[in-house]
N, C-alpha and C positions, 0 to 999 in steps of 0.2 A: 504493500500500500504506500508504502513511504518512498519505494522509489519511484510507482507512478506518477503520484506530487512532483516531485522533485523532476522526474524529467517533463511531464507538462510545465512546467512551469518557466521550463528552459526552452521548451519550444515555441512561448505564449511570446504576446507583446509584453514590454515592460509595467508592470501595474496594472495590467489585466489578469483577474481570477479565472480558471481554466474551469470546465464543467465537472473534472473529478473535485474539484476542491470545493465546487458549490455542490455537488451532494455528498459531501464529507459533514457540511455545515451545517445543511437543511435537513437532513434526515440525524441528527444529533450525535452520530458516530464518535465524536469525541466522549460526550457524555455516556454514554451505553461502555465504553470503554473503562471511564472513571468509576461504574457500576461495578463491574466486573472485578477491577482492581480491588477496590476496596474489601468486596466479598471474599475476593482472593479466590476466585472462581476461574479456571481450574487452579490449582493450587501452586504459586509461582505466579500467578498472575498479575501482582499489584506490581511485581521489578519489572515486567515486560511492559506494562501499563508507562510506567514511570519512564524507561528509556525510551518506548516510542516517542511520547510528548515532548521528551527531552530533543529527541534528533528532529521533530517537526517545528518546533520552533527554532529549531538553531540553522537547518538547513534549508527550509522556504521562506524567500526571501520577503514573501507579500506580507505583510505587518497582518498579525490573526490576532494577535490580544484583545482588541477593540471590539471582536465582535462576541454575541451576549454565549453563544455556542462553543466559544472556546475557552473566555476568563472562567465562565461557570464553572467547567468542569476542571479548570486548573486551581483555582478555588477551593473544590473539593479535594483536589489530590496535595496539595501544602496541607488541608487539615488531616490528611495521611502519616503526614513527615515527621519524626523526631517522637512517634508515640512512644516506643519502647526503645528504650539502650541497649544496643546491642544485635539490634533486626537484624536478619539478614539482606533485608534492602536498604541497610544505611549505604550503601557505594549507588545505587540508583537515585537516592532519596537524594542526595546533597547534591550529585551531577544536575538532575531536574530543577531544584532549588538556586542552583549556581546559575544555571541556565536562563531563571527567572530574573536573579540581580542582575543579571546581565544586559537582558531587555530594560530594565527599569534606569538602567544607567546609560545607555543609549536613549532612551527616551521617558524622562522622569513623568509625562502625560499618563504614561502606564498605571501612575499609583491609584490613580480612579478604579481604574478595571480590573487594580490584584488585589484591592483591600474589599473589605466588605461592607455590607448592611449600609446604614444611613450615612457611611462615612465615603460611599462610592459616588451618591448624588451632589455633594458636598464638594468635594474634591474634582470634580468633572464643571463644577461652576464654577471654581477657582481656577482652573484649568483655563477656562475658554476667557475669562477676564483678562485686560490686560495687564490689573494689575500681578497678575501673579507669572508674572515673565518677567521680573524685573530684570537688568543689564547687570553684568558682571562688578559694575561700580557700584551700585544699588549694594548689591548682595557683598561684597566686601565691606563697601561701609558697615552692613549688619555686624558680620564676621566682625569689624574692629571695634562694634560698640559693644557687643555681646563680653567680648577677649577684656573690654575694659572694664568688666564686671558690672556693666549697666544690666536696666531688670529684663527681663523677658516681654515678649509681647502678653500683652492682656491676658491672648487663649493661650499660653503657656504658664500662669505665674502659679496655676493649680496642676500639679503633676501626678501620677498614680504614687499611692504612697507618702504624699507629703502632708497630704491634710486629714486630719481627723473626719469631717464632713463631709466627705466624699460618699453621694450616697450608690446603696448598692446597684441600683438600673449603672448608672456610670459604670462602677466598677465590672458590671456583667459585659458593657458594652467592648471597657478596653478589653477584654479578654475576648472575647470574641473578634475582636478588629486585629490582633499579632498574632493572629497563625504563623506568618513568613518569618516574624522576629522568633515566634519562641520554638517554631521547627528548628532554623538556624542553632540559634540555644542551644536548644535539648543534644544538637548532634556534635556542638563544640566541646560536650560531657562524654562524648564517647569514648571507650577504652583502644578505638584503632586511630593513630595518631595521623595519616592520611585523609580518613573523614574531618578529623579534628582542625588540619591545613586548612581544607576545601573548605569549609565551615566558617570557617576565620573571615577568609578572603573575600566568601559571599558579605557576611556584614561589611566588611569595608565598603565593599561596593553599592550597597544599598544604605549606607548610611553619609556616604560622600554625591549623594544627592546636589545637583546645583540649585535646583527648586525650593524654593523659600517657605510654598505652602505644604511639603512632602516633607519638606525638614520640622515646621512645625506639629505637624500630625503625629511625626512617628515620635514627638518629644510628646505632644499633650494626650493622646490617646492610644498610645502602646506603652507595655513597663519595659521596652525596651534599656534604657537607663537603670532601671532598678533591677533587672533582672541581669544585667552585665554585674553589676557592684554587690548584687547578693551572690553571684557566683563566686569573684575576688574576695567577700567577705567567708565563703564559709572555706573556701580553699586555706587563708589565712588561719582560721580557728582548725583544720584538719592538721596544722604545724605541732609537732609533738614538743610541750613544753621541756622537756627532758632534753632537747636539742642543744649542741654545745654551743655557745655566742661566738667561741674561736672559729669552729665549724664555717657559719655563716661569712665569718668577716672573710673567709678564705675564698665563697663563690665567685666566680665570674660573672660580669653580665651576661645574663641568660634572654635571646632572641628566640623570641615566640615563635617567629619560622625555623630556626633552626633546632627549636627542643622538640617542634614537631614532627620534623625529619627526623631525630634520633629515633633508633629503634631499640627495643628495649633488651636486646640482644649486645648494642653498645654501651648501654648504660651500668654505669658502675656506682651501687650502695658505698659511695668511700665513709659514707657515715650517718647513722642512724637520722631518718628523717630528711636526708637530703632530696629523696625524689617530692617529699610534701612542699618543701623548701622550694624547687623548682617547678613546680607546677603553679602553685601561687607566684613567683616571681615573669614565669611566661607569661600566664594569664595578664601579670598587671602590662607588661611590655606591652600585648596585643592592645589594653585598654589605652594606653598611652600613645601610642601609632592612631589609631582610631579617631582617638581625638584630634591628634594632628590631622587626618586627612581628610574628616566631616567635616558637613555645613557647621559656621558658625553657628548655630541654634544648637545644634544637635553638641556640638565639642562643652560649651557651656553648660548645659543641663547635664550632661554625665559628669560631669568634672565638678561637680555643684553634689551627683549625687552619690560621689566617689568619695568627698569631703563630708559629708554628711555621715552616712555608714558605714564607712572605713574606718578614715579618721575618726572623727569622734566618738563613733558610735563601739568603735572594737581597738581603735590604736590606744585612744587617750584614756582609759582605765585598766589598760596595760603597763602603760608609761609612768601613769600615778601611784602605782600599787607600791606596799615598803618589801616585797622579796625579793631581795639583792637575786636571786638568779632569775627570776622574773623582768627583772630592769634590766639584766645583761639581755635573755634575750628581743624584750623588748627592743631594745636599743640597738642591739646590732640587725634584726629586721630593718626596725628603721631606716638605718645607713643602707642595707642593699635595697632600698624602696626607693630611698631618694637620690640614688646612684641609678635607677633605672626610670626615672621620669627625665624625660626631654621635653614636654610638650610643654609649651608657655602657660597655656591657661592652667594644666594640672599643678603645672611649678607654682604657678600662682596662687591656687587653693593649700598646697602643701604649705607654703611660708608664712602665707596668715593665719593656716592652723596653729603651725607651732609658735609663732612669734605675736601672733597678733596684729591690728592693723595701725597702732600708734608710733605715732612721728613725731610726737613733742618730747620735749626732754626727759628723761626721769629722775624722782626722785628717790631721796634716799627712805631705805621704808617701803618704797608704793608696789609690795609686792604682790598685793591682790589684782592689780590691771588686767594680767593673764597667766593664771595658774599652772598652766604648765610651762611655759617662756621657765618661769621660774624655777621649776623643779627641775629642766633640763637643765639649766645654768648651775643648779647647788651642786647635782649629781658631777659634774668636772671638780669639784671637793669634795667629793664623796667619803667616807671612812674606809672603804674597798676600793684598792688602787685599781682592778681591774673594772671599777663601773667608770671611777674617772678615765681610763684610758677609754674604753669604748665611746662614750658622751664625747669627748672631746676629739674623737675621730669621725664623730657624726658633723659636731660644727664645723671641723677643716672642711669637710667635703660640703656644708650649704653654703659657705664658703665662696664655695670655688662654682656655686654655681651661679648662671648668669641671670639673676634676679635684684637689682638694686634693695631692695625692700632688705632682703637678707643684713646687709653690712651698715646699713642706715638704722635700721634697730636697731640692733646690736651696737653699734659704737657711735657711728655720727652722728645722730639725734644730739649727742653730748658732749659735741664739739662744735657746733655749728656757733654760738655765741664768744668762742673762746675764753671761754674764762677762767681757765688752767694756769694762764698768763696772766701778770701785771701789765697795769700801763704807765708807762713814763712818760714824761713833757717830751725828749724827742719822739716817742715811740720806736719801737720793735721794728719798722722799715726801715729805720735810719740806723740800725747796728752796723749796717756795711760799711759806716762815715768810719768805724773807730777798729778796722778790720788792719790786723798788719802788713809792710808790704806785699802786695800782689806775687807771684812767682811770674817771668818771666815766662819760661821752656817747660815745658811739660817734660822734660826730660828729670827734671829735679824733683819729678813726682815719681817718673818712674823708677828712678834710683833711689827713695825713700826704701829705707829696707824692712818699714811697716806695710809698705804700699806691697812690694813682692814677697814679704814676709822671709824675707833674708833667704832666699829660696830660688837662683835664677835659674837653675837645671832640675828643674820639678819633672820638666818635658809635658807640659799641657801647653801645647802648643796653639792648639785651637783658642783657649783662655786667652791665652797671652796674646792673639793675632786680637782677638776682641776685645781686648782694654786698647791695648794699641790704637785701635780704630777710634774706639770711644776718645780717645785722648785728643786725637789729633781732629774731631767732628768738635770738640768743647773748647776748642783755638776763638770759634769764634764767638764765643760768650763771652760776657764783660771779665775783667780780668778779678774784680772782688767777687764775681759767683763761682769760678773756678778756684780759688783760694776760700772758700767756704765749703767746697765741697770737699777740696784737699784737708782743710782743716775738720771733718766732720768725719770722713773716712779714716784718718787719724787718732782721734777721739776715741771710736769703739776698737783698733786697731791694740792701743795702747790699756785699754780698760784694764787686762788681765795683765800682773806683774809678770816679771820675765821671770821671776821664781817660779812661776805657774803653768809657767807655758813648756806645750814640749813637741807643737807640731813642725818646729824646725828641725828635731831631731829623729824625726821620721819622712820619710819620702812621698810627695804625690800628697802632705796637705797642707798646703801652702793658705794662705787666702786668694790667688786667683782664680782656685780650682772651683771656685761660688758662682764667678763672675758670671757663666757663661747660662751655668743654669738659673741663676736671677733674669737674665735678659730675657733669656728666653718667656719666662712664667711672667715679669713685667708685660710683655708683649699684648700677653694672652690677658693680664688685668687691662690693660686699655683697650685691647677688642672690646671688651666685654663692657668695658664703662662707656663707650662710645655715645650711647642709645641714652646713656646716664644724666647728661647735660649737668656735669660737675664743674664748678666753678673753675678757672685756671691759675686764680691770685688768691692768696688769704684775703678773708674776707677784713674792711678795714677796725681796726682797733676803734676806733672814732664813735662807729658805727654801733659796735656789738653792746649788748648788754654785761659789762662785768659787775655786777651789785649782787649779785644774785652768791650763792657757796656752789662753786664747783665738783660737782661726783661723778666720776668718770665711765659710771655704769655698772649694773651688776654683771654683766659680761666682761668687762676688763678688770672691773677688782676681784672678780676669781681670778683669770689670771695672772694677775698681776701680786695676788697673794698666792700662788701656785709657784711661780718665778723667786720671791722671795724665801722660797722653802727651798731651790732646786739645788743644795747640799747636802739636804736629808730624804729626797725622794727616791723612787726608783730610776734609773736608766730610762727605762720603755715613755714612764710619764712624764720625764723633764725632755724627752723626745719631741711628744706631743707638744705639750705646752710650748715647745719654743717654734715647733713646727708651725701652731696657727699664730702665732707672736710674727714670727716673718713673712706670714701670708697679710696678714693685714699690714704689716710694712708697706707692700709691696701695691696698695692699691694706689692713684693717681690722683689721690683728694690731697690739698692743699693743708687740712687744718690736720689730716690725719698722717701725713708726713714730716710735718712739724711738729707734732707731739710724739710718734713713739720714733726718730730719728734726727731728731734735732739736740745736738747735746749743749747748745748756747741759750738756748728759751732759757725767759725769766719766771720761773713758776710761782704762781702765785702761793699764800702762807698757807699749809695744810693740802697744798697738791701734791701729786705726784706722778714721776713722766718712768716712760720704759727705761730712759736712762739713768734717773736717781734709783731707782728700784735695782739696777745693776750695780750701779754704784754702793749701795747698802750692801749688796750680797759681798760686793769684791774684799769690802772691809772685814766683812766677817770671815770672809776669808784667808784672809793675813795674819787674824788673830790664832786659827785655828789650824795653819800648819805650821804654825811654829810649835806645836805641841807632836809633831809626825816624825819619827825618825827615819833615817834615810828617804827624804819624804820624795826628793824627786828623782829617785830611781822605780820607787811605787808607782810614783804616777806614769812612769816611761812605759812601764811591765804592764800595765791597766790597760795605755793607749794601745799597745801592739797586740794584745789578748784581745780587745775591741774589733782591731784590722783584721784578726787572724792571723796574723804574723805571729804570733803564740799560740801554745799549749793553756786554757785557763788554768788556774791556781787560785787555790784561798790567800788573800793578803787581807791586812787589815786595812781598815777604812777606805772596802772598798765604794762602798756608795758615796762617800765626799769625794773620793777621786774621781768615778765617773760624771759627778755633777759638775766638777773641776774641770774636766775633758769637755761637756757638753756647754759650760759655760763661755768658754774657748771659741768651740768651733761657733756657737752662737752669735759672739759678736762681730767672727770674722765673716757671716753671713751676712750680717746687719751691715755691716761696711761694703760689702758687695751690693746690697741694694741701696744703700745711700749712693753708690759710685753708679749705676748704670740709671737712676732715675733723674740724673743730671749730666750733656742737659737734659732739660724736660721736651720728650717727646710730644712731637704735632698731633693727635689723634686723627685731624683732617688729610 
């Protein structure tokens, strides 16, 4: 029958129905077929059923959807699809279904003829109006006011699930109207990871809709949305709490196309709970791709209903709970959560989850604004070294992700007034008047034996090609900002006594071995602030409010009371800490360059900057190896044990020597991104 079709159709004129295909139509042959299947009359019937339709709509070329003879019975055979897990017509069911999104994506008109009941009339009027063809610029603007988290259209601001008063006629209705959504569904739950592919790729397709009124339907009257995030939520809660948090932090990002492909013949148990781990982490991948590649309408309402019952509803009385193994793996979910969101709007739900959406300064005290902001901040002081290292592994990585919102919480809300500073009758722009003479040659920088670290045959040559560079590009800056940057690189170069020091007496750690990997991450901080529209100058003293008592945030005074300890901590944690310490160095804000890299600011009475905080420890340090015998052969034997260049050994006081090591290498960091963020790069 099907090749009949197919060849009249090839012999026909263009756009003309041939006589098989109009008693195909009139005498209901499609239907009588959809009977049959269903019955499953003879027995195999509904997969033959199912492939027919599938190859007639894909191989004759005359548009059949539109007419009442053939949506009916395709109609009936989606409410076929995805009944049982595990059919043996799931390889028919999703090919038919795929087949569908396919039509619907070639021509979004379709949505009238494949959805049902009172929502076919409806959508067939919006159809034929003109305003529901709106132009690509139309629908983008939507897409960017939606993305700005403006409200929904009117017929969307009520969604299945979000309102208590939702009555049940509605609720019978959407359920009746997502056959196609919750066939798709049902077969993305299936245990063969092929249907699970195809499954996939049909929602993309039918949710990447260009039609304005197809996108709002499938958001106001399918649980489409709810029914993605109750799938992500219960995969989540299937994670066996017994799971080790090391475990996790080990995963890779997991691509939902590629975990699909895996066959479970490649898959390897390396640890209890890892395939729960990864099915929830695909699952969310798929949810975040999705998003990105829906209509605006559609991307905002899951990412709205993602935040809702995920977050809140399963993450944040996870987060809040007191069982330290609880909070570990709380927290290292977390991180592989927020390591697998790309998508702007999800990023955006996720940050105002945890952070909340306040942009004014904080106070000290005001720690009720947002209850978990705060319990993730305390947890990086935790009494359990291992919850502060994980917590503090989650903030590097929101970090680094490309969300302003992230590091404006967190720090610059509390520096925007500077008042960390004094002000003097010249002011703070005029300290360059009383700056010593200028250096001529940049040559007398490079032979500073703080600048190479007394270190010429390191052989990092690529480093040293790119200080080089940098040197002879900052020729042409004023001659007192090159002698401030000399003098600033200096400054942190110098902080640690030569008692202290031992990376001249080891090979390959120089201070320019920083350089290269600061430029590079500087780089990627200015991509990333691009979009930021951050000021280019301090803002003027003149201007700012200084009346007010400066606090530099509960985010910096953890760590900056973490830093002050890093003689008595562990290794691993004075890691971290000094690791998101130089990530925010590294961003390309004015006021936040000047405060934790400026070793001349005048700080105002009861402040305190990253570098009196260094300065405090260094003291404390002076006093307390003078109490160390052979003190710096310990510390040689520590650094090389560190490199691998040794065998470990017990010595004593070993954790002040490695916080002596890490204090070292810390501010020969900081003086590497003091040196590559001047001069200051063009973003333009």
């Amino acid at each position: 029958m099907l090749d009949i079709l197919v060849y009249e159709e090839k012999q026909g004129s263009v756009g003309e129905m041939g006589p098989c295909m109009e008693y195909l139509l009139q005498h209901k042959i499609l239907e009588t077929l959809g009977t049959l299947g269903k019955a499953e009359y003879p027995p195999g019937m509904k997969q033959q059923v199912l492939l027919f339709f599938t190859k007639v709509l894909g191989q004759v070329q005359h548009p059949l959807l539109q007419y009442l003879n053939v949506h009916r019975p395709v109609q009936k055979l989606i409410r076929l699809c995805g009944e049982s897990r595990g059919a043996s017509a799931e390889k028919e069911e999703i090919q038919f279904l795929g087949m569908i999104c396919t039509k619907l994506k070639q021509d979004p008109c379709l949505f009238g003829y494949i959805l049902e009941n009172k929502s076919v009339a409806e959508l067939k009027r919006m159809n034929s109006s003109p305003a529901s063809s709106p132009c690509k610029e139309n629908l983008s603007e939507q897409g960017e006011r939606l993305t700005g988290r403006a409200s929904l259209p009117r017929e969307c601001e009520t969604m299945p699930g979000t309102s208590s008063s939702a009555s049940p006629e509605r609720s019978a209705a959407q359920k009746s109207d997502s056959h196609l959504a919750n066939a798709l569904l049902n077969l993305c739950k299936s245990e063969k990871k092929r249907v699970v592919l195809k499954a996939c790729e049909s929602l993309l397709l039918l949710v990447s809709t260009p039609q304005q009124t197809a996108a709002i339907y499938l958001t106001e009257n399918t649980a489409l949305c709810h029914s993605l995030t109750d799938h992500l939520c219960d995969l989540y809660c299937s994670i066996p709490t017994s799971v080790d948090s090391a475990d996790i932090d080990l995963l890779e990002v997991v691509g939902w196309r590629s975990w699909c492909c895996t066959s479970r013949s490649e898959e390897t148990e390396t640890f209890p709970g890892k395939e729960a781990v990864e099915r929830f982490i695909a699952w969310l991948a798929f949810c975040d791709e999705l998003i990105k590649e829906a209509h605006g309408i559609i991307a905002a309402a899951l990412a709205k209903a993602i935040s809702e019952r995920l977050f809140q509803g399963t993450l944040q009385p996870q987060l809040m709970q007191m069982s330290e193994m609880g909070i570990l793996t709380s927290t290292a979910l977390l991180t592989c959560l927020m390591r697998q969101i790309t998508s702007p709007v999800l990023l955006e739900e996720l940050v105002f989850f945890l952070l909340g959406k306040q942009r004014h300064p904080e106070a000290l005290g005001d720690f009720d604004r947002h209850p978990l902001c705060y319990h993730l901040i305390e947890h990086c002081d935790h009494l359990s070294d291992e919850i502060s290292c994980t917590t503090l592994r989650f903030f590097e990585l929101l970090l680094q992700k490309p969300h302003e919102h992230g590091i404006y919480n967190l720090v610059l809300r509390n520096l925007e007034e500077r008042s960390y500073t004094v002000y003097s009758a010249m002011g703070l722009e005029d300290r360059t008047a009383f700056e010593p003479e200028p250096f001529d040659d940049t040559e007398e920088l490079e032979e500073d034996p703080y600048f190479t670290d007394g270190f010429p045959d390191s052989g990092l040559h690529t480093s040293k090609k790119l200080v080089s560079t940098m040197l002879s590009a900052s020729k042409s800056a004023e001659p007192t900002e090159a002698s401030q940057v000399n003098k600033t690189v200096n400054s942190f170069l110098c902080l640690v006594p030569e008692e202290a020091k031992t990376c001249h007496l080891v090979e390959g750690s120089g201070y320019d071995s920083y350089v290269h990997d600061a430029y590079v991450q500087f780089q990627q901080c200015c991509a990333n602030a691009l979009k930021w529209n951050w000021p280019r100058s301090l803002k003027p003293l003149e201007s700012c409010n200084l009346e007010g008592n400066f606090y530099e945030g509960h985010f910096l005074k953890v760590l900056f009371d973490r830093m002050a300890r890093i003689l008595d901590q562990p290794y691993e944690l004075n890691l971290q800490v000094t690791s998101i310490l130089s990530k925010l160095a590294l961003f390309p804000h004015p006021h936040l360059h000047e405060y934790l890299l400026d070793p001349y600011m005048n700080l105002g009475p009861g402040c305190r900057s990253l570098f009196s905080v260094i300065v405090r420890v260094i003291g404390e340090l002076m006093q307390r190896i003078q109490r160390i015998p052979q003190f710096t052969a310990k510390l040689l034997s520590v650094r090389r044990q560190l490199m691998g260049l040794e065998p470990e050994e017990l010595i004593d006081h070993t954790t002040l020597l490695k916080g002596i090591i890490v204090l070292e290498e810390f501010c020969k960091e900081l003086a590497a991104i003091a040196f590559v963020k001047h001069p200051p790069v063009d973003p333009d």
